[in-house]
MARDO-425250 format. One record per residue (C-alpha): residue in three letters; x, y, z. Coordinates in nm, 3 decimals, always signed. Each point is the difference from the previous one (the first is absolute). Example, Ala and Ser with C-alpha at 12.3 -4.5 7.8 and 13.67 -1.06 7.14 Angstrom:
// MARDO-425250
> resn x y z
> ALA +1.230 -0.450 +0.780
> SER +0.137 +0.344 -0.066
This chain:
// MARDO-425250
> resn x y z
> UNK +4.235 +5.574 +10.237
> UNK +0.223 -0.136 -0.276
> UNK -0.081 +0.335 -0.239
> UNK +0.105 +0.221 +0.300
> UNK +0.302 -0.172 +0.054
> UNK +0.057 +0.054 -0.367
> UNK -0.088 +0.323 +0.027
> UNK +0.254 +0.103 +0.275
> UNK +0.252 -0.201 -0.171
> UNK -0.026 +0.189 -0.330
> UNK -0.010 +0.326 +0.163
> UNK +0.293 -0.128 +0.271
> UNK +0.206 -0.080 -0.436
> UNK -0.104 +0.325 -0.090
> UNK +0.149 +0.227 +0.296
> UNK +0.273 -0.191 -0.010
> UNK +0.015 +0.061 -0.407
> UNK -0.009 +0.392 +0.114
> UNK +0.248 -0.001 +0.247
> UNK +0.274 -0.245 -0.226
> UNK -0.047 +0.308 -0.282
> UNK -0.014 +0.276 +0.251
> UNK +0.344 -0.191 +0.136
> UNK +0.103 -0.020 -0.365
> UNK -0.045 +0.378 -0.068
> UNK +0.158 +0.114 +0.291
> UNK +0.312 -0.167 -0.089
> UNK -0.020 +0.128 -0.380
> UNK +0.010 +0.347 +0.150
> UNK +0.259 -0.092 +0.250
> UNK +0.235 -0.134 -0.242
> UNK -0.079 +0.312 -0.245
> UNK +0.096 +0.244 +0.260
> UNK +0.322 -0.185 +0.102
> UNK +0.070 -0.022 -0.367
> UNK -0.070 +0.352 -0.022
> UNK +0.210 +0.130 +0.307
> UNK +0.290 -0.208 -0.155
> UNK -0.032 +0.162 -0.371
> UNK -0.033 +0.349 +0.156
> UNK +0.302 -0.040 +0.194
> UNK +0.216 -0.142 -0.301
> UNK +0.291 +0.184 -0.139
> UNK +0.003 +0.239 -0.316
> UNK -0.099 -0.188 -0.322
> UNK +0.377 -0.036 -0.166
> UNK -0.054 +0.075 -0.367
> UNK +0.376 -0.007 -0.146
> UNK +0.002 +0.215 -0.252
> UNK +0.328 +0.179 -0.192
> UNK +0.239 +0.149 +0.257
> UNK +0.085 +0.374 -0.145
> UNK +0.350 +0.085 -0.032
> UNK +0.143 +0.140 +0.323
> UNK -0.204 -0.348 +0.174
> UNK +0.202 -0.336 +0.101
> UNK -0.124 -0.261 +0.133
> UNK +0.146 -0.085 +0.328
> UNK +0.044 -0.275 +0.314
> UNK +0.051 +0.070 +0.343
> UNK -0.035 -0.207 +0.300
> UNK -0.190 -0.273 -0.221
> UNK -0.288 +0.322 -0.114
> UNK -0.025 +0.070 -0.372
> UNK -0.006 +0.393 -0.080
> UNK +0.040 +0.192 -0.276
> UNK +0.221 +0.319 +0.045
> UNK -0.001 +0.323 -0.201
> UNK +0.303 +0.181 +0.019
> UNK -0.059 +0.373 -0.109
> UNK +0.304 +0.254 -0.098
> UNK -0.114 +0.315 -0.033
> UNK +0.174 +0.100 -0.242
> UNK -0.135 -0.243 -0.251
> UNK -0.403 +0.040 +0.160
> UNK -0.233 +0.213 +0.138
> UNK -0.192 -0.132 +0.298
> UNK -0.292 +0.196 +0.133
> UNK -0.297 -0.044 +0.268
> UNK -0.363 +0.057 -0.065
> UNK -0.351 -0.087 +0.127
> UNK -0.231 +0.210 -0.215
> UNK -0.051 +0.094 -0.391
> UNK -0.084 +0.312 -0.125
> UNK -0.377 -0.023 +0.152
> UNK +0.135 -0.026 +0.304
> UNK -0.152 -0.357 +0.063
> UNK +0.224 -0.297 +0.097
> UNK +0.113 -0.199 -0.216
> UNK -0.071 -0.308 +0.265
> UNK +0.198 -0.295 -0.192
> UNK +0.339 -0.061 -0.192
> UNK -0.192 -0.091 -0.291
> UNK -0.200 +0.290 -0.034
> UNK +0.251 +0.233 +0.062
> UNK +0.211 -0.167 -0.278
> UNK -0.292 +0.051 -0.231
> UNK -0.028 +0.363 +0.122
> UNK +0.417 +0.026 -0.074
> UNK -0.014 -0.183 -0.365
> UNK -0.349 +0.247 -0.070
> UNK +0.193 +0.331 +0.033
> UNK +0.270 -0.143 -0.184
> UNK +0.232 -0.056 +0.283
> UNK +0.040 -0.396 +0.033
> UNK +0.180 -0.112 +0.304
> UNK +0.309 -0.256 +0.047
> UNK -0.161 -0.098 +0.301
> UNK -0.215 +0.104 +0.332
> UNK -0.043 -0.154 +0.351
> UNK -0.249 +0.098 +0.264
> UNK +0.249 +0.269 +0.191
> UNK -0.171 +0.066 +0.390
> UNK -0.317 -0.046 +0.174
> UNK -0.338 +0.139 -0.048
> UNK -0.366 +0.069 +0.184
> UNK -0.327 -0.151 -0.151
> UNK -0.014 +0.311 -0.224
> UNK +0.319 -0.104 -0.135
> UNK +0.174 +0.335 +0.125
> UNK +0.342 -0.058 +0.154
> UNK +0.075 -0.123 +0.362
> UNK +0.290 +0.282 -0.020
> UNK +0.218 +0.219 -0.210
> UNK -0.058 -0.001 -0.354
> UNK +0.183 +0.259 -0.232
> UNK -0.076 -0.007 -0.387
> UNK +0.190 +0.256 -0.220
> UNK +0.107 +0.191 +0.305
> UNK -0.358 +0.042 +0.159
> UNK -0.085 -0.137 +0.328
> UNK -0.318 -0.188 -0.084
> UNK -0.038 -0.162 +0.358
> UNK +0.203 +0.111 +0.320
> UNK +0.294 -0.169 +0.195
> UNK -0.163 -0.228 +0.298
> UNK +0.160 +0.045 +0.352
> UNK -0.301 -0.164 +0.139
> UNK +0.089 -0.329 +0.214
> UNK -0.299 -0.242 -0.015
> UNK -0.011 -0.416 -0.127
> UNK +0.085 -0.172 -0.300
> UNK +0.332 -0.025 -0.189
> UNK +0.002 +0.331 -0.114
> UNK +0.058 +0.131 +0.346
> UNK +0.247 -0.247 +0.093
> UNK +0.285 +0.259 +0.104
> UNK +0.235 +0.119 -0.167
> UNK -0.190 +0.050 -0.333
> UNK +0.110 +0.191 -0.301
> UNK -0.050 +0.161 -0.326
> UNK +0.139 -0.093 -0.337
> UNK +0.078 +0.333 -0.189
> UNK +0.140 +0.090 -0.357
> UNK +0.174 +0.385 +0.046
> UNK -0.054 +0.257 -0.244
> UNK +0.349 -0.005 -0.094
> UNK -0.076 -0.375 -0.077
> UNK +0.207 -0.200 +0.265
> UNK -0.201 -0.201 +0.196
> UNK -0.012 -0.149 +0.387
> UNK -0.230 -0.164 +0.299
> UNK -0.031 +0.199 +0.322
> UNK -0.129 -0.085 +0.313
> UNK -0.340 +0.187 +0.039
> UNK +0.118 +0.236 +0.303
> UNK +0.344 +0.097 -0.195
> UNK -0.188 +0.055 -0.262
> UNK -0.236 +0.223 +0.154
> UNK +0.278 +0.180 +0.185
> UNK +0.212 +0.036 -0.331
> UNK -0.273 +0.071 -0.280
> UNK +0.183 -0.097 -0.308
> UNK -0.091 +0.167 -0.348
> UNK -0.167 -0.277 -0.160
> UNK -0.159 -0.073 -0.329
> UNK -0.160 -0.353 +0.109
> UNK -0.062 -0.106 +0.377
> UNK -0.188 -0.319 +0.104
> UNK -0.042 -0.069 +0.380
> UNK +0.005 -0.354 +0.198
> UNK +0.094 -0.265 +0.226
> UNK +0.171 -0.129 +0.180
> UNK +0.356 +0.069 -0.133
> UNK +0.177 -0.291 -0.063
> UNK +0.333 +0.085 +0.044
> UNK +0.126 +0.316 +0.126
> UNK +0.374 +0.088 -0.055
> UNK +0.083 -0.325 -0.045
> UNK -0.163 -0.145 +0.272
> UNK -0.287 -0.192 +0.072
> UNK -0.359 +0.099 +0.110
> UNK +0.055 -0.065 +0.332
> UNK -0.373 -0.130 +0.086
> UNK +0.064 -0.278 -0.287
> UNK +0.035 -0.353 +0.116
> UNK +0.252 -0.239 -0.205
> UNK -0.241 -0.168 -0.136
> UNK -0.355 +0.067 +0.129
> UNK -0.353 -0.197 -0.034
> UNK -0.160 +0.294 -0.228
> UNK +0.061 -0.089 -0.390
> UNK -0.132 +0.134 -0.292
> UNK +0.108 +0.123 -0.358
> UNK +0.117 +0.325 +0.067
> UNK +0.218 +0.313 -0.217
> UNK +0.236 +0.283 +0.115
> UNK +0.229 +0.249 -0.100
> UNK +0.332 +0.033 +0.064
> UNK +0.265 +0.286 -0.083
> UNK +0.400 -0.123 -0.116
> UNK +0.134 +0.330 -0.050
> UNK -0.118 +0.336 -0.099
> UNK -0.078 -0.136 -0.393
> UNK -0.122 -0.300 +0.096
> UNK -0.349 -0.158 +0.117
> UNK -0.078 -0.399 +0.085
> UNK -0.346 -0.091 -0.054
> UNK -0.062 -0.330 +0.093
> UNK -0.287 -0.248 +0.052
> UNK -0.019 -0.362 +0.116
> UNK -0.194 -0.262 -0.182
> UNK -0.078 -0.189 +0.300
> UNK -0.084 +0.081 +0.383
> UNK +0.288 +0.122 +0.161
> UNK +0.062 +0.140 +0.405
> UNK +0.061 +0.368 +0.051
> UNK +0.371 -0.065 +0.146
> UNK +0.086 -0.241 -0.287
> UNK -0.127 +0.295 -0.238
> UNK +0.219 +0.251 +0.163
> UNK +0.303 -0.252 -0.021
> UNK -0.075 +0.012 -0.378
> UNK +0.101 +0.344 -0.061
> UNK +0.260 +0.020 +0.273
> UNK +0.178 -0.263 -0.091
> UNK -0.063 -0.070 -0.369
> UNK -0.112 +0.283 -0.150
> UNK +0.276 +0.255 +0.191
> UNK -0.278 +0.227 +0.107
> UNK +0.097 +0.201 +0.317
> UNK -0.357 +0.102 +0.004
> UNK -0.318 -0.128 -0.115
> UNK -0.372 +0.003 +0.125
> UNK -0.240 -0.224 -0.043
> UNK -0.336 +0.107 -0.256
> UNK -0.264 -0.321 +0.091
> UNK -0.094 -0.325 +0.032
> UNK -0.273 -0.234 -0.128
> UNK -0.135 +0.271 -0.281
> UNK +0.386 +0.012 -0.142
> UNK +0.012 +0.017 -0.333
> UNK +0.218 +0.084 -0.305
> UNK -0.048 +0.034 -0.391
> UNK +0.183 +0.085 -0.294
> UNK -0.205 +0.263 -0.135
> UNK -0.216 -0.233 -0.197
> UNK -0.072 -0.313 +0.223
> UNK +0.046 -0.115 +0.319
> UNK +0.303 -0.185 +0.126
> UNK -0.043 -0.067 +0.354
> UNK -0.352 +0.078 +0.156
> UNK -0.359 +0.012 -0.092
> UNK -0.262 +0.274 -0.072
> UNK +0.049 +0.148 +0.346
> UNK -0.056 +0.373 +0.132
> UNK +0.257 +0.223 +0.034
> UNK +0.049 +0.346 +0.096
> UNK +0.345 +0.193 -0.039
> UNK +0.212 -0.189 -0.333
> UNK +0.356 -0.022 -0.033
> UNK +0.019 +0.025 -0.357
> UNK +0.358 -0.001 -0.271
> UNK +0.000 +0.128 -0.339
> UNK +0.253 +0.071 -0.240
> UNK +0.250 +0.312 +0.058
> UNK -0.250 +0.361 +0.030
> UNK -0.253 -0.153 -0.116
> UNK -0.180 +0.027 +0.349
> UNK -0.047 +0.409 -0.030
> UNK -0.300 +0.189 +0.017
């Protein structure tokens, strides 16, 4: 009787051995994916990095950005996606490599409009006066179709602008270098008007805005940042009547040799400055 007992108590330690480990690993992998949801969601590793010439660093509403202030007349800014091969380039870094390769280092580049799996572009893209992908009318989710949207574009005559996708389409400028997105941020001086003041969505995100005909205002935060705070940026800072937002999350921005804000992330159409003609075919 006594050796049964035992017997039923060592098996009754045992099972209860199992289920305190089977308990134990549970939790491991429950803490590993919460740890894992958390890391995936965090913002843009923030390198630092040297700021290239036209860049400032800048404070607005208690967010950190660095601004690049581009006169056109000094710098050549173009937009591309693909090398020579026709293959996408797919990152900052290795599109600087590809730059610095063919002897044409850049000043700096920044992710410049959104892009499918295949890393072709969401909408317009224009390099050297060729349409590469077509303007998008379509109306669907996401913040690319958050209406109005727009298109950055350099001219041929070398002046440069954003346009709201449908005057755009209705207008079809000359252009040497085009680069669809959205939303807009501001639109002749005003607002997105589906922006809240200060809404719940944050991330690090990068735009483009336009001062004048010379003059182009990159800029890129170094923390999370709303959409309507963003927009207030170029408004009221920067003096941008009109600027459109490129991305959030994947933003990123180098110097032509290393990163400054951003990590090793994909990318399809880059916003890319060099020195004075030296971005010619």
């Amino acid at each position: 009787m006594g050796q049964a007992v035992g017997h039923h108590l060592s098996r009754g330690v045992m099972k209860g051995r199992y289920l305190a480990g089977f308990l134990l690993a549970v939790l491991l992998a429950a803490l590993a994916l919460i740890w894992w949801a958390k890391s995936s969601r965090q913002p843009p590793l923030i390198v630092g990095g040297e700021l290239p010439a036209p860049c400032r660093d800048a404070s607005f509403e208690a967010v950190a950005y660095v601004v690049c202030e581009i006169d056109l007349r000094s710098y050549d800014i173009g937009v591309f996606q693909s090398g020579a091969d026709g293959k996408a380039f797919g990152s900052l870094e290795k599109f600087d490599k590809a730059m610095a390769d063919q002897g044409r280092p850049v000043l700096l580049a920044m992710n410049a409009g959104m892009y499918h799996q295949d890393l072709t572009p969401v909408g317009l893209l224009v390099e050297y006066g060729q349409e590469k992908a077509p303007l998008n009318l379509a109306d669907s989710e996401g913040n690319f179709f958050l209406k109005p949207n727009g298109v950055f574009l350099v001219r041929k005559d070398g002046k440069t602008a954003i346009m709201e996708t449908s005057a755009y389409a209705a207008a079809r400028p000359d252009v040497m270098f085009a680069t669809q997105s959205g939303p807009m941020l501001v639109i002749d001086g005003r607002l997105h008007p589906r922006f809240e003041q200060n809404g719940t969505s944050r991330y690090i995100r990068n735009g483009v805005g336009v001062r004048d005909d010379n003059t182009v205002v990159l800029a890129i935060s170094r923390s999370e940042v709303s959409l309507g705070s963003f927009a207030r940026l170029f408004r009221d800072a920067l003096d941008c009547r009109n600027a459109l937002f490129f991305d959030g999350v994947v933003s990123a921005l180098s110097n032509g040799e290393r990163m400054i804000v951003g990590g090793s992330y994909l990318a399809g159409p880059i916003i890319a400055v060099t020195g004075k003609k030296l971005a010619t075919q």
